[in-house]
TORPA-4810 file (N, C-alpha, C, O; in nm, 3 decimals):
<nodes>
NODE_1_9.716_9.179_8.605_9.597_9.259_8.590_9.638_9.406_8.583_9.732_9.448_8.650_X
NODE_2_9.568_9.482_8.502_9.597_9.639_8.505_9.512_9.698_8.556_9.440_9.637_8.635_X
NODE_3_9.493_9.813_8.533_9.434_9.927_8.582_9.293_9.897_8.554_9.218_9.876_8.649_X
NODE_4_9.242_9.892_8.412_9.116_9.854_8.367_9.059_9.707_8.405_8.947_9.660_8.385_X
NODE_5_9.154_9.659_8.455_9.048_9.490_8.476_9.066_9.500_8.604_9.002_9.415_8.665_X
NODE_6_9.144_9.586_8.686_9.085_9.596_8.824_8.944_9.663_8.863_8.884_9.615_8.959_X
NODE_7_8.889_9.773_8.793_8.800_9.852_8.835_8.733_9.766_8.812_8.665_9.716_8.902_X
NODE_8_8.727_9.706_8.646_8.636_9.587_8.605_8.569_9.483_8.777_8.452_9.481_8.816_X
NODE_9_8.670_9.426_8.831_8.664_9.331_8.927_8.610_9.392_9.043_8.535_9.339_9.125_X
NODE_10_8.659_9.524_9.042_8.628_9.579_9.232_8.455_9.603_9.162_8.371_9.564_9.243_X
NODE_11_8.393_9.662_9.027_8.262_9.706_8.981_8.199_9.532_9.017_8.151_9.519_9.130_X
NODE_12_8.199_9.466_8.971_8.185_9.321_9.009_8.138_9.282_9.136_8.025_9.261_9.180_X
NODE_13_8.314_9.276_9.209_8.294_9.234_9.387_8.167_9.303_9.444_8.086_9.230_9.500_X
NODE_14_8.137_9.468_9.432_8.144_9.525_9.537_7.956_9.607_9.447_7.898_9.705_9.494_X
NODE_15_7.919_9.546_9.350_7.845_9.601_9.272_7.795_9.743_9.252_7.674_9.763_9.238_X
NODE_16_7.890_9.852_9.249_7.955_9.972_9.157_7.958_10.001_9.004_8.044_9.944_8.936_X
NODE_17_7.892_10.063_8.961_7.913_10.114_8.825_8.056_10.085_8.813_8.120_10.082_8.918_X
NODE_18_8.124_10.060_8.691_8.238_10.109_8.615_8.307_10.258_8.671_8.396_10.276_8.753_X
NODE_19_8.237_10.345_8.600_8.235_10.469_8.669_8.309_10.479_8.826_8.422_10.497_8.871_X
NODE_20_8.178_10.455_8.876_8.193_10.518_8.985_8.359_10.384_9.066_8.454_10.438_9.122_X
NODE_21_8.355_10.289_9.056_8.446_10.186_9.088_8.611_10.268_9.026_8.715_10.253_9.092_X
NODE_22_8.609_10.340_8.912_8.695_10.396_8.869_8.722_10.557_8.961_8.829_10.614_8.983_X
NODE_23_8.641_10.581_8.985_8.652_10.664_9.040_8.685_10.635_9.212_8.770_10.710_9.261_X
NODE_24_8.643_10.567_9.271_8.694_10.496_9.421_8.851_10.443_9.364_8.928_10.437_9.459_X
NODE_25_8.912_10.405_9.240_9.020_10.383_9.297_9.122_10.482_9.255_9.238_10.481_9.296_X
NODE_26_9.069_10.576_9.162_9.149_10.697_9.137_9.150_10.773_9.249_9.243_10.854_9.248_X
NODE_27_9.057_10.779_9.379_9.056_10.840_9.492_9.140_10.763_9.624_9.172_10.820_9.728_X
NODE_28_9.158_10.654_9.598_9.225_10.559_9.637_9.382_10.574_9.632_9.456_10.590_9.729_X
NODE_29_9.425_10.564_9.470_9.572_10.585_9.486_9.626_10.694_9.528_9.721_10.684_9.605_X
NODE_30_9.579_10.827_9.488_9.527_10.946_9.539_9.594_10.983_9.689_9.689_11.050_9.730_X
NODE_31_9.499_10.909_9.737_9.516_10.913_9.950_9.662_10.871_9.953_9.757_10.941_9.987_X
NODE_32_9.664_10.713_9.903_9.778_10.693_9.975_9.912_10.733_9.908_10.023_10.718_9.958_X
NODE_33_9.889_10.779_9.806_10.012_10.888_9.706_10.043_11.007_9.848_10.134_11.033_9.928_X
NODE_34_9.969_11.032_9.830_10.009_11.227_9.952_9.982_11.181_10.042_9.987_11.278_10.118_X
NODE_35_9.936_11.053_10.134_9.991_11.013_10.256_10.112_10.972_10.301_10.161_11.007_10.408_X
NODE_36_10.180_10.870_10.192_10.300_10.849_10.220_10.357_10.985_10.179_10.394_11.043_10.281_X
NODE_37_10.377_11.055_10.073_10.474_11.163_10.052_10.450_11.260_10.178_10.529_11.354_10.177_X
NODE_38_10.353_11.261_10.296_10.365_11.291_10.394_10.423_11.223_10.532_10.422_11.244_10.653_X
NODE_39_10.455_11.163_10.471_10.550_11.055_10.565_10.457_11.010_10.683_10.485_11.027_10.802_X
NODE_40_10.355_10.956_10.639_10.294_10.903_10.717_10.284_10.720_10.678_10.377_10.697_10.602_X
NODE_41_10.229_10.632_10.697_10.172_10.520_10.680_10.056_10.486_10.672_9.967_10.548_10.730_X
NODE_42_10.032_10.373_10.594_9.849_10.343_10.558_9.897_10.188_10.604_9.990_10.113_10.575_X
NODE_43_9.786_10.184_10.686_9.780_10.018_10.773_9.657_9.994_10.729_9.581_10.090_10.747_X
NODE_44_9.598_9.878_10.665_9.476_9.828_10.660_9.481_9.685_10.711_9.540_9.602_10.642_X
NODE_45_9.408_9.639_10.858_9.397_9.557_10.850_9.381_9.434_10.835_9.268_9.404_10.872_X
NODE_46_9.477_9.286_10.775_9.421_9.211_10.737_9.474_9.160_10.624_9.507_9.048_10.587_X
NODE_47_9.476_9.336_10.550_9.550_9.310_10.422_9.707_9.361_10.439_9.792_9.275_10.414_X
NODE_48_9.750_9.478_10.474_9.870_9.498_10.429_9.898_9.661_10.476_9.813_9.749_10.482_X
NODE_49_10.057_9.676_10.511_10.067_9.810_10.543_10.188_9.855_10.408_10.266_9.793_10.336_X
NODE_50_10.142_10.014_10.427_10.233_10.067_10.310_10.303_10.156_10.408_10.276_10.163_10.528_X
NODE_51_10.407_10.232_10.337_10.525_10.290_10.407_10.641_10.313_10.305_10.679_10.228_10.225_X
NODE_52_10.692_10.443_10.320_10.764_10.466_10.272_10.930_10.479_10.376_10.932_10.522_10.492_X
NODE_53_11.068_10.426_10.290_11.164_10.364_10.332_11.292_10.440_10.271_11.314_10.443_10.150_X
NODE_54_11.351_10.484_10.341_11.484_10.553_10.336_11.623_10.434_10.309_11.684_10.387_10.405_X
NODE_55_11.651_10.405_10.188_11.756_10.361_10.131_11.875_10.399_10.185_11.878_10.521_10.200_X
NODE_56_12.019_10.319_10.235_12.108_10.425_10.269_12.207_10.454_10.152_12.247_10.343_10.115_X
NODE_57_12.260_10.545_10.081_12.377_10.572_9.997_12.464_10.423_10.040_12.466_10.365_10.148_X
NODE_58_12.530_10.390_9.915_12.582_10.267_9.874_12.683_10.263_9.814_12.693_10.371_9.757_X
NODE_59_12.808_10.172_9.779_12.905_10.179_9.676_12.851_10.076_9.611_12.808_9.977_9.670_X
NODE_60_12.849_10.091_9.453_12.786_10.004_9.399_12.906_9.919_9.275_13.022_9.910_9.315_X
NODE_61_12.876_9.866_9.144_12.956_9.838_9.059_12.910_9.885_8.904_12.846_9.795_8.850_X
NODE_62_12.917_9.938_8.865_12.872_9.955_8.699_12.931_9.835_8.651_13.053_9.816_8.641_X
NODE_63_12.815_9.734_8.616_12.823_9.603_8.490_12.893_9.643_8.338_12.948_9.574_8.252_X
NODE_64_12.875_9.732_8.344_12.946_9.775_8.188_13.082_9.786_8.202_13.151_9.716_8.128_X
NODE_65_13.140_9.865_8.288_13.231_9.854_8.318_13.335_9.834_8.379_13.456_9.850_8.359_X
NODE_66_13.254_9.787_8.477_13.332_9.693_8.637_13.358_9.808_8.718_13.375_9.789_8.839_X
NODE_67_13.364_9.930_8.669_13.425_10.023_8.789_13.295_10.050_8.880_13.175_10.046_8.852_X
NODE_68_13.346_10.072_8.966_13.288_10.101_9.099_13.235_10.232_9.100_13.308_10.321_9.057_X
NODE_69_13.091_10.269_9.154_13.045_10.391_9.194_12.947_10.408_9.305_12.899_10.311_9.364_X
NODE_70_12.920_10.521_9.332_12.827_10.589_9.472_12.675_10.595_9.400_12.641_10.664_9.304_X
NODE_71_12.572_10.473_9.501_12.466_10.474_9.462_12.380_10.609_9.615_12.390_10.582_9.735_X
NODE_72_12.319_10.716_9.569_12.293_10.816_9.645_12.189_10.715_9.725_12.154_10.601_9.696_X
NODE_73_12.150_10.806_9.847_12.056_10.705_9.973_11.911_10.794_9.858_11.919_10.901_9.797_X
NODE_74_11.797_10.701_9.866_11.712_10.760_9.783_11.582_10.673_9.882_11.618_10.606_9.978_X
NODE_75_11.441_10.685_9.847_11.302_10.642_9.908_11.255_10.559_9.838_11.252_10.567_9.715_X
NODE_76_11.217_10.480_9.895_11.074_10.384_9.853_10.967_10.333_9.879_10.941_10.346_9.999_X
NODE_77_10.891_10.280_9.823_10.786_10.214_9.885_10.773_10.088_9.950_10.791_9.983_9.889_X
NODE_78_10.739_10.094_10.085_10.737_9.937_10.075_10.597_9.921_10.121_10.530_10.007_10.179_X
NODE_79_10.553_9.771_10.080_10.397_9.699_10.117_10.428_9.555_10.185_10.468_9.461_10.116_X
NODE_80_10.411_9.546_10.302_10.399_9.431_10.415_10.254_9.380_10.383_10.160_9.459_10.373_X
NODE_81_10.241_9.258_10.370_10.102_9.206_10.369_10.092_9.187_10.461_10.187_9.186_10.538_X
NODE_82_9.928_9.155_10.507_9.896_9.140_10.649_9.848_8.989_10.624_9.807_8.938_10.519_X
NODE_83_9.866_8.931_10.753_9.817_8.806_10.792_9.684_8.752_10.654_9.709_8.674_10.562_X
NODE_84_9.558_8.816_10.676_9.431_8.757_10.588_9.534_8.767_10.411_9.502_8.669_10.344_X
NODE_85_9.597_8.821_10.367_9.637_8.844_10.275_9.715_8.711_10.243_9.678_8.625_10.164_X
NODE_86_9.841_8.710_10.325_9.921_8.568_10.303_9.811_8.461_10.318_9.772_8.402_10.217_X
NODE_87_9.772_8.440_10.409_9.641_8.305_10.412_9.612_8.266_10.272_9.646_8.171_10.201_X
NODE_88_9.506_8.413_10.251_9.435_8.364_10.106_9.554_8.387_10.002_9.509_8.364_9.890_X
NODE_89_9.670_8.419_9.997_9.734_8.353_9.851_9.837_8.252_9.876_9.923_8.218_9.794_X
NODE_90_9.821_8.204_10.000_9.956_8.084_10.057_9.921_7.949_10.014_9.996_7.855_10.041_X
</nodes>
């Protein structure tokens, strides 16, 4: 599913204009964009926590050419589902 057949679905579930459903989730990614880049965490109950994750620097292998190199320590995202989440897709 993309971007457009989600709003589609949340306008649906939650009976929201298009519009305005587009607009709750552009305000949505929004929050938790400059929450994590504030190094904070978003826990929602039920469903799932987000968090951002400190990689450590690595020696790695280049496939092309077998030689060996330094992968730098870099961030990511991670998403833990919560309990109601695994249930309903287990």
């Amino acid at each position: 599913m993309n971007k457009e057949g989600l709003v589609k679905a949340v306008s649906e579930k939650s009976d929201l204009s298009l519009k305005d459903a587009s607009r709750f989730l552009n305000g949505f990614m929004k929050v938790v964009s400059e929450t994590l880049a504030n190094g904070q965490e978003i826990s929602l109950v039920g469903f799932g926590a987000f968090s951002k994750v400190e990689r450590s620097a690595r020696a790695g292998r280049d496939f092309k050419t077998g030689e060996s190199i330094n992968v730098p320590a870099y961030r990511v995202v991670k998403f833990k589902p919560g309990k109601g989440l695994k249930d309903a897709v287990i």
